[in-house]
N, C-alpha and C positions, 0 to 999 in steps of 0.2 A: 603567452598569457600566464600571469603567475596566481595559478589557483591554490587554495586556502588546503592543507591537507591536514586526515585525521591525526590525533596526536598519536606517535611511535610507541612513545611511553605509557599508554592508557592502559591502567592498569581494569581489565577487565573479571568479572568473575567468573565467567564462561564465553565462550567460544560456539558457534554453532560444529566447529568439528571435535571440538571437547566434549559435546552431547554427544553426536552421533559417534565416538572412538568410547567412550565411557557406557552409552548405553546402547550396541551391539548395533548400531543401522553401520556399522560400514563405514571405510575411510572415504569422506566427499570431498574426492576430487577434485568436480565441476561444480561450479557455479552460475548459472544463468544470468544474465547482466543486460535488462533491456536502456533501450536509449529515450533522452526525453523526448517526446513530441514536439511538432511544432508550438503547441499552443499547450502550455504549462494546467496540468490539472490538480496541483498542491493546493491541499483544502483548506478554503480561506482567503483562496485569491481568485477574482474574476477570470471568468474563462470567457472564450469568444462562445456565446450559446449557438449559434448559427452550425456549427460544425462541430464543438465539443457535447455533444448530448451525450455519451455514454465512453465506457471504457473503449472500445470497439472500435468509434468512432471520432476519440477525444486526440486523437493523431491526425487525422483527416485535413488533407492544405486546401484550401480554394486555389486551386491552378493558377489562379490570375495573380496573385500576393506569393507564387514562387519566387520574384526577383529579392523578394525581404532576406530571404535566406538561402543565400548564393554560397553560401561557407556550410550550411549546414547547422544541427545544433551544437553547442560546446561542452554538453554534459549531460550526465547521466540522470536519470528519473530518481525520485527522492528514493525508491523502491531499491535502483539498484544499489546505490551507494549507502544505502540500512546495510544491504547485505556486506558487500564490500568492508565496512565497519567488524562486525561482528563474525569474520571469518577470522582463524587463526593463521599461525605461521605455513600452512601447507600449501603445497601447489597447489593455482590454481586454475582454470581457463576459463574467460571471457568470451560468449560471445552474442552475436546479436543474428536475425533470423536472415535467411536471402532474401534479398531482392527489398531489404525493408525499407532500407533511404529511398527506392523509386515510390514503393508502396505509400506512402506518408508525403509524396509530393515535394523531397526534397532536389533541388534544382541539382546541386551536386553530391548524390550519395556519397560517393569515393573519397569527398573528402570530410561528409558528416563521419565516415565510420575512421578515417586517420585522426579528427579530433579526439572520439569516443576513446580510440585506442590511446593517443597520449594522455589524456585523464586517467585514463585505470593505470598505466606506468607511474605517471604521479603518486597516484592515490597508494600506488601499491605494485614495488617493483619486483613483486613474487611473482607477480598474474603475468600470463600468455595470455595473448587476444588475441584473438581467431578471426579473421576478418570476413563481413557476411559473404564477400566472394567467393571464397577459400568452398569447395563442399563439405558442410558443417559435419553431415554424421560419419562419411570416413575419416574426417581430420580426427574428430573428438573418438573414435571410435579405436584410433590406432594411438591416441594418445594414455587412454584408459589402462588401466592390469584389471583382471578379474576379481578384485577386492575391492574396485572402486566404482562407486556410484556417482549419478548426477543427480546433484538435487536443486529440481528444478522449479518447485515451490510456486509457479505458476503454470498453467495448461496451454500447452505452445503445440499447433500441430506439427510444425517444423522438429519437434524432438521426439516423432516416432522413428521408433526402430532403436533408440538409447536405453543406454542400462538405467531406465530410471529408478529410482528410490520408490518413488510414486507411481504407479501408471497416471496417464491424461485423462482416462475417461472416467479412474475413482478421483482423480482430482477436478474436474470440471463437475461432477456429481454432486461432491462437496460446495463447490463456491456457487453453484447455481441453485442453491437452497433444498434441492431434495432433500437430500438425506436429513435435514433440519428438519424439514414439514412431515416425513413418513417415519422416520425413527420412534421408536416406541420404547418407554420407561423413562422418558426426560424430560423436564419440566419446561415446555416451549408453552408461549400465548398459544390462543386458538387462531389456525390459521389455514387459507386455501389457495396453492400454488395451483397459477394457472400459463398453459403458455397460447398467447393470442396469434392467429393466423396474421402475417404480416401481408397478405398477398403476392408476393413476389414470385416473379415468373425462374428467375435465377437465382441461385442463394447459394450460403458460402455453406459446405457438404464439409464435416467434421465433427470430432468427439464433444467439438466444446456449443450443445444442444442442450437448451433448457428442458427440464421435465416438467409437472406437470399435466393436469387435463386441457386436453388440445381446445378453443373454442375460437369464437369470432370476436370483433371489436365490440359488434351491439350485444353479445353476452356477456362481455366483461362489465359493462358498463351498469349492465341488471344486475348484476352478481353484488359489483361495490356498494351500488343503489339500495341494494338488499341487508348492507351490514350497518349495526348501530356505532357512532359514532363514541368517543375516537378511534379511529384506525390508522392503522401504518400501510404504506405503500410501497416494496420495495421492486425496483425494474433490477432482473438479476441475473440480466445479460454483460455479466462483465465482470470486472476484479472489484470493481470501487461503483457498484449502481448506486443509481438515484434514489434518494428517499423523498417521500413525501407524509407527511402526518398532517392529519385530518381532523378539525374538528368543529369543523363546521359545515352544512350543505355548499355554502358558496367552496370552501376550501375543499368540497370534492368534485363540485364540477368541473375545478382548475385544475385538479390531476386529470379528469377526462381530458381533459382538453390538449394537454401535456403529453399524455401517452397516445393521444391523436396525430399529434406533432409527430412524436417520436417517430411511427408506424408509416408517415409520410417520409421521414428519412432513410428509413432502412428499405423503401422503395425507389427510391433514387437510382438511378443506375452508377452513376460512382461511388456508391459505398455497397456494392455488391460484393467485391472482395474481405469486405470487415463482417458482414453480418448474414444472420441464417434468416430461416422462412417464418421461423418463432421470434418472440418476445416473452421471457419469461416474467412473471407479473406475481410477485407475493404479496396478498392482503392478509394484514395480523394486528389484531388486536391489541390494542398500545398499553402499555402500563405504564401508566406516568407515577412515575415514583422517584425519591429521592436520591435511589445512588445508581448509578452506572458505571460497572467495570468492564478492563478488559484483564482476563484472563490466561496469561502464557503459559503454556505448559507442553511436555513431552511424552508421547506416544512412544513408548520403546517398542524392540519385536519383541521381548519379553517380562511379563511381572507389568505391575503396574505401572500406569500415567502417575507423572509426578509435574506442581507448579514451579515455573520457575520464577516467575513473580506477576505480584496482582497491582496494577495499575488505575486511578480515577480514569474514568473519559472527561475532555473536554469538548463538550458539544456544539454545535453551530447552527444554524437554521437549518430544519427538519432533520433534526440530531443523528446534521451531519461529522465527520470526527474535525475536528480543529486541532487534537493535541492531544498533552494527556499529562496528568503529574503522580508521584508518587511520595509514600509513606515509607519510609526505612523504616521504621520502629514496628510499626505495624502490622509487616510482613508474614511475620510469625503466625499470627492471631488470621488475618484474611487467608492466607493457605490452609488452617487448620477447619475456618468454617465453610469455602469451598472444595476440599478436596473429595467428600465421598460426591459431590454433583461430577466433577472432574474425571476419580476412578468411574464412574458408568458412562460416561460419555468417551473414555480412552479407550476401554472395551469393544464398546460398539466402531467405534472408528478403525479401532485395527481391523477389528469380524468385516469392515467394510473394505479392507483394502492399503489401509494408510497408516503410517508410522513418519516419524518425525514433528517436527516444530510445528505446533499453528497457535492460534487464540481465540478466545471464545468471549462475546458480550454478555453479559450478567447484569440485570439491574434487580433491586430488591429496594426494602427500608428495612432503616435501622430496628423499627418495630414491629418487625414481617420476618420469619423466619424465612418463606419462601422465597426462591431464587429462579427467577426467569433469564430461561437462557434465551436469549433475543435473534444473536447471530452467529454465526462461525467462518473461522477465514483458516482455509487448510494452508497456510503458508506461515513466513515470519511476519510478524507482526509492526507496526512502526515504534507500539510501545515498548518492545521488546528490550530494546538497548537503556530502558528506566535500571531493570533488575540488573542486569548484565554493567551498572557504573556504580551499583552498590557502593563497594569498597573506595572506589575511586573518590563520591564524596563523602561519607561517612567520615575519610581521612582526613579530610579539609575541613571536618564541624559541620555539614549540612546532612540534619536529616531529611529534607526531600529533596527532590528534582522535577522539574516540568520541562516539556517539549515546547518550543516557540517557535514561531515564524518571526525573523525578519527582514522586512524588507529596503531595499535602495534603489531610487528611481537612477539608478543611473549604469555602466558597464560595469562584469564582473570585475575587470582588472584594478579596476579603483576600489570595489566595495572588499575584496580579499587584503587590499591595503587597511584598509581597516578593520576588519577581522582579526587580523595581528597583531593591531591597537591593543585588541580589546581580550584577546584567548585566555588572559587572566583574570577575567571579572567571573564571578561566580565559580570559578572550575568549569570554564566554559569547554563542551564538547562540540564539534563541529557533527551535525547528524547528516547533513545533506547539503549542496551546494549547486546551484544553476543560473545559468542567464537565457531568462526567459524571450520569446519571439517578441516584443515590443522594445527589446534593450535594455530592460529593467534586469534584476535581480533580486534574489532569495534564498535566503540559507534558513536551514532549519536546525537551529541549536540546544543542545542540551545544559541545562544552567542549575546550578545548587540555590536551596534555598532554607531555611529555619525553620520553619512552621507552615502549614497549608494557605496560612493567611501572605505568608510570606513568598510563598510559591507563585499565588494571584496575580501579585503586585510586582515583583520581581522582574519580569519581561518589561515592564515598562523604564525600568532605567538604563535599555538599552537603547530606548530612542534617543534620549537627546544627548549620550555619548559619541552616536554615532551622528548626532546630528554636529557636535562641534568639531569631529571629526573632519567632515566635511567641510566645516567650513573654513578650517585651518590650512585645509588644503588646498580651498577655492582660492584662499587669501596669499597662499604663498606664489601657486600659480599667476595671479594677479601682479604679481608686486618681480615676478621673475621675465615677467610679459614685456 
């Protein structure tokens, strides 16, 4: 299959091992590289709801639709291959958890994790891949020297006992909202994490345990009942939960109704190995305002957190993320008015455990000094590669960039065909690349653009390039038939 790879040349402004060699976490290593699921959860693209409800669960095959994917998947989650991007020249190892192709319902693991491994060779002929058969923590363990860390930027229980950068249980503490909702000195909405008994006789026993006050469904449902509208709902069992925003009675019955749903699934007995006894449940106070960022930045072990660039969000129904653009010019002026919110949030993040890369949601107005921090993701972020292609378009005449989906109803092989059409329209960045469980395909690309007005509009001229693409194609086909 000839998959579409990042450009060689890409001239970036930092590295994630540039950070971590520049400011004292240590040479990394490892790299953690999960694989996609069966069923594509790139935001913005219908998921099958039936078995994709949450992160946990957004893997999850119906046993009976295993003959679909006899081969397994052919690529990496948009997650791993950000990371993959945004590593430097250094060693590095791939891999993926045991037993995960059976776990996820794949008909032939052995050969999803032979595709996964020739994609990262593709993508990146530095990287060893580790195959999930191999036992992971001797392999990686004998691979390691005592200067070098794993950073593994997501909570994996499969990677105890590694030198991690992070521990699992300050990093699942972080993504699972505590430390959001109890942290004090930081300007958060008002909010009450709760984690709801799910009833389950068996449940999956590990660090990655929401916190929160323990209660039952019919108290959760008093609790919501009990707050003035708008509210936010976020379910924060997982890397990517669900949001819900409220702002109407009817539109909070249907979250009851929702996280009823949910609490029936995590009862199931086939997804007893994705999920605990909890569902963790954060109700917060919405501030619907004008701007929303996301905020990258670095946690060293020493001396202050510093930005490395401030990104718009592009938001979606129940502002969910879609994407995200950015201001070159601007950069200056947004790091100088979030940085003292920034330095006391790096602070307490270290006191808690954690150094390295994450980002943080911020939304404010223009005529509001105050800055609400919304959410926080202890890991790399997706907007992250905005800041880190500075130079790249800068050089070309574009002062912004935005993140896009596009999509092709049809196999990767053909749509990487024309990706190569296209890698010089905008300063095009290749972000992510997949061929989803229906056949379809999706890449998620990074593109330069003039002005924010131009940033908007921009994405859209790559549809009917790619649609004459195709038809040119259709037509030669045709005519060679």
């Amino acid at each position: 299959m000839a998959w579409p790879t990042f450009k060689p040349t890409l001239r970036l402004d930092f590295t994630l091992d540039s950070i971590a060699r520049d400011h004292g976490l240590g040479e990394l290593a490892v790299i953690a590289l999960q694989h996609a699921p069966p069923y594509d959860t790139t935001p913005g693209i219908p998921r099958d709801r039936k078995y994709a409800v949450d992160t946990p669960l957004s893997g999850y095959k119906d046993p009976d639709e295993s003959e679909k994917r006899q081969m397994g998947d052919q690529g990496l989650n948009a997650y791993g291959q950000s990371i993959l991007q945004l590593t430097g020249p250094t060693r590095y190892l791939a891999f993926t958890g045991a037993d995960s192709g059976k776990t996820y319902g794949y008909a032939n693991p052995d050969m999803h994790h032979f595709a996964l491994s020739q994609l990262v060779e593709k993508q990146r002929a530095d990287i060893r891949f580790i195959n999930a058969d191999e036992p992971v923590v001797p392999a990686l363990r004998a691979s390691l020297s005592d200067q070098q860390k794993l950073y593994t930027c997501i909570a994996h229980d499969l990677q105890d006992g590694l030198p991690l950068l992070v521990e699992n249980s300050v990093l699942w503490r972080l993504e699972c909202k505590t430390f959001l909702h109890e942290a004090e000195g930081l300007q958060t909405p008002k909010g009450e994490l709760l984690a709801i008994d799910t009833g389950k006789a068996d449940a999956k026993d590990d660090v990655m345990r929401p916190g929160g006050e323990p209660v039952s469904f019919e108290e959760f449902q008093k609790r919501l009942r009990n707050w003035t509208l708008p509210v936010v709902v976020k379910l924060t069992a997982g890397i990517s939960g669900s949001n819900f925003v409220l702002r109407t009675d009817e539109a909070r019955e249907e979250c009851i109704k929702a996280v009823e749903e949910r609490l029936q699934q995590y009862r199931r007995p086939e997804h007893a190995p994705f999920t605990g006894d909890v569902l963790g449940v954060l109700i917060q106070e919405f501030k619907d305002v004008e701007e929303s960022f996301c905020v990258n930045f670095c946690v060293p072990r020493d001396g202050d957190g510093f930005i490395l660039g401030v990104a718009e969000q592009i938001l979606g129904e129940n502002c969910s993320w879609a994407g995200a653009r950015i201001d070159y010019t601007r950069q200056d002026s947004l790091k100088q008015r979030f940085q003292p919110q920034i330095l006391r949030l790096a602070t307490k993040l270290r006191d808690e455990g954690f150094v390295g890369v994450a980002g943080v949601d911020i939304v404010c107005s223009p005529s509001d000094e105050t800055q609400w921090l919304v959410d926080i993701n202890p890991r790399v972020n997706g907007s992250l590669i905005l800041p880190a292609c500075q130079s790249h378009f800068t050089s070309l005449g574009y002062d912004w960039a935005t993140i896009t989906f596009l999509p092709f109803p049809g196999p990767a092989r053909v749509f990487a065909q024309h990706l190569a059409e296209l890698q010089t329209t905008r300063g095009m960045v290749l972000k992510a690349f997949s061929e989803r469980a229906d056949g379809n395909t999706i890449a998620m690309l990074v593109i330069g653009a003039a002005d924010r007005e131009d940033a908007m509009k921009a994405p859209m001229e790559l549809f009917p390039k790619l649609a004459q693409l195709e038809a040119a194609r259709v037509a030669r086909d045709s005519g060679s038939s």
